[in-house]
C-alpha positions in Angstrom: 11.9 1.2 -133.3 12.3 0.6 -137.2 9.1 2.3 -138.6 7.0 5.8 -138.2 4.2 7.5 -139.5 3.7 11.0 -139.1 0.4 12.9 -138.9 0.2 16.8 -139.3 -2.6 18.6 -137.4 -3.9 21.2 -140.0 -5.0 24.5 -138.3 -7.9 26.2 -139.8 -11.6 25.7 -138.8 -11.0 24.3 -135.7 -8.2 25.4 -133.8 -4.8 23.2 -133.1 -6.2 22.1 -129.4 -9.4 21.3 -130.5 -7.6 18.8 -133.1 -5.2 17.7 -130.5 -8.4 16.3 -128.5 -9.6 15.0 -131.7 -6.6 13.0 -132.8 -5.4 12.0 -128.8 -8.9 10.6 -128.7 -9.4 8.4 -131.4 -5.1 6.9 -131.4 -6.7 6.2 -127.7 -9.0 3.6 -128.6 -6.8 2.6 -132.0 -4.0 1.8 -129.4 -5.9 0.1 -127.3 -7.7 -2.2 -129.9 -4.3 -2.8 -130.9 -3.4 -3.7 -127.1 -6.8 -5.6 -126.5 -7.2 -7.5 -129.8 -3.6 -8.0 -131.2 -1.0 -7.8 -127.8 0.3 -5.2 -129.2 1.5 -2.6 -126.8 5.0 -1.2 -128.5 3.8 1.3 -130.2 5.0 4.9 -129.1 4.6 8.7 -130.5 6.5 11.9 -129.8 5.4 15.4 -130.5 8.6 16.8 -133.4 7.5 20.1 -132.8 7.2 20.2 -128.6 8.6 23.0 -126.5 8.5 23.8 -123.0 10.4 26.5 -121.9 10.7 28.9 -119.0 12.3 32.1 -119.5 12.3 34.3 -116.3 8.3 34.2 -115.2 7.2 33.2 -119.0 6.4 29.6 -120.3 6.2 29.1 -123.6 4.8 25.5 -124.0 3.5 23.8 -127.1 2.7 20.2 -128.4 3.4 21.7 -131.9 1.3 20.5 -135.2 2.9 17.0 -135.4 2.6 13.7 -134.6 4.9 10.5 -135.2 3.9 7.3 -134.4 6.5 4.4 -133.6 6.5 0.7 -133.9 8.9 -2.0 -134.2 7.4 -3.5 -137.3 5.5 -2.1 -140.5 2.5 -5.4 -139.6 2.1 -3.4 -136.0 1.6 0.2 -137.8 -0.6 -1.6 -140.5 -2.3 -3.2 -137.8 -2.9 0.3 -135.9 -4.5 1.5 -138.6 -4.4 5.3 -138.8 -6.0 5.8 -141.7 -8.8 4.5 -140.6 -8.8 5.9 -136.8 -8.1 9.2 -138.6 -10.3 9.2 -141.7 -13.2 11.3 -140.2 -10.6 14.3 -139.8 -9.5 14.1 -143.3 -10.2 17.5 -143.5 -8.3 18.6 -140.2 -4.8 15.6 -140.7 -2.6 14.6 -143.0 -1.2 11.2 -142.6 1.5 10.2 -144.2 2.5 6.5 -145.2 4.4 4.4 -143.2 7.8 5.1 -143.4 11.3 3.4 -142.1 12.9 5.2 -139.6 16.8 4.6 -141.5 19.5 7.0 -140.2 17.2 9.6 -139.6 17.6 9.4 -135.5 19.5 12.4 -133.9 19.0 10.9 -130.6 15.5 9.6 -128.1 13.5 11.5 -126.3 11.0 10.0 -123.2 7.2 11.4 -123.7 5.0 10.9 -120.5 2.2 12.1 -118.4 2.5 15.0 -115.9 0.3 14.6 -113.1 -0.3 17.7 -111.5 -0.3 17.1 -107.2 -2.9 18.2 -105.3 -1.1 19.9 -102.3 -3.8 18.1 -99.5 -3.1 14.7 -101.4 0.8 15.3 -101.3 1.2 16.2 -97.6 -1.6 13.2 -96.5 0.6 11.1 -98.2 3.7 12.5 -96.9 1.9 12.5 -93.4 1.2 8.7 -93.5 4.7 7.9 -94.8 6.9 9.9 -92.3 4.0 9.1 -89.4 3.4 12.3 -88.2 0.5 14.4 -88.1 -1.5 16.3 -91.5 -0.3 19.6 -89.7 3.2 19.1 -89.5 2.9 17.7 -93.3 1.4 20.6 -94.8 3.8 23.0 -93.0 6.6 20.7 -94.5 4.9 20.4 -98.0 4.6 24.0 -98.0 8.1 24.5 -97.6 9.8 22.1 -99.6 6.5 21.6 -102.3 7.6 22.1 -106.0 5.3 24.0 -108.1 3.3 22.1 -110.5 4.5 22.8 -114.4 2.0 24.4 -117.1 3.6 21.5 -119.5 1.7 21.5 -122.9 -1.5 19.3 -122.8 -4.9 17.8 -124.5 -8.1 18.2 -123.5 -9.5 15.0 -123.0 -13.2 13.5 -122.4 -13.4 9.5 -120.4 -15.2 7.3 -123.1 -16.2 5.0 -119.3 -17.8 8.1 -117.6 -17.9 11.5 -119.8 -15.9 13.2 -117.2 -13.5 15.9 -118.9 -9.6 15.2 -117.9 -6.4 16.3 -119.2 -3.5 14.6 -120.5 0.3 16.9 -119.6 2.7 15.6 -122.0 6.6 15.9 -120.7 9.0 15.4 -123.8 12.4 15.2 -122.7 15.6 14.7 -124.3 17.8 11.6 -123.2 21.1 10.0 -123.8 20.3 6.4 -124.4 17.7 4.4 -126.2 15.3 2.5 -123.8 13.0 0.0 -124.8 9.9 -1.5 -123.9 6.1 -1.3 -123.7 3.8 2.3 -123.3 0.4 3.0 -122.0 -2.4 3.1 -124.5 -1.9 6.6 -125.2 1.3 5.6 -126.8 3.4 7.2 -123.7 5.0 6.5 -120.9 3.3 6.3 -117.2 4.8 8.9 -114.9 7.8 7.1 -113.9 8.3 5.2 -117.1 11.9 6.0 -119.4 10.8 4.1 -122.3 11.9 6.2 -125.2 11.0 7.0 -128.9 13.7 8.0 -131.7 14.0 11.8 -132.2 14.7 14.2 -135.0 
């Protein structure tokens, strides 16, 4: 990655989670134009500001109020297009001109979606893959089951079908620079390591 652009969430009016499903949104569909009508699919963000956190039975987790947006080139960030994704929250972003990344990297970090598992889903699958019976699987699952994480995450709505969903972001901090293509929420798929520059 050679170039950025940052956009800061600006809570007032509407509240920082409300913006985040604002802003998720509309890079969603910028992302996937850029996928869709220019093969672009490069492009990655990070959240500057995430934490997650566990500190005896408390979680503190947060996307932050920041955005950054990756790509190899300055044409594919031009060609994203944030300014105009963006401009009917003018009032709610700032985004800031592209910018090259230079020595600014500290290190990478790997950004994908947490799925949260369903405990049924997990021992029918466990069930079918050991061949033995949903009983024994949920008695299994239920021992041995990791608890799902309360990771920081956007309220989404399905432009195909209206349904609400929501996106759990992992951020994690990793050695080594891994390149590659994301999703077209500029992220990696569950077990994608594709990373993004970090400072």
């Amino acid at each position: 990655m050679n170039y950025y652009q940052e956009v800061t969430l600006i809570d007032g009016d509407k509240r920082l989670y409300e913006l985040w499903s604002d802003v998720c949104n509309q890079i969603h569909i910028a992302l996937a134009e850029a996928k869709n009508e220019h093969n672009i699919d490069t492009i990655g963000v990070s959240f500057p500001n995430y934490r997650y956190e566990e500190k005896g039975d408390k979680v503190f987790a947060s996307l932050g109020d920041k955005l950054r947006v990756f790509a190899l080139s300055q044409k594919d960030l031009e060609t994203l297009n944030l300014d105009k994704w963006l401009e009917r929250l003018t009032d709610y972003v700032h985004v800031k001109r592209i910018n090259e990344i230079g020595d600014k990297v500290k290190g990478h970090v790997v950004v994908k979606r947490y799925r949260h598992k369903n405990a049924l889903k997990q021992a029918e699958a466990f069930a079918e893959h050991k061949g033995i019976t949903l009983e024994a699987a949920l008695i299994h699952c239920a021992k041995h089951k990791q608890d799902n994480k309360p990771y920081p995450y956007i309220n989404l709505r399905s432009i195909s079908n209206n349904q609400p969903y929501t996106l759990s972001i992992i951020q994690e901090v990793v050695n080594n620079e891994v390149k590659g293509s994301f999703n077209s929420y500029g992220i990696n798929n569950a077990a994608d390591t594709i990373t993004v520059p970090h400072w």
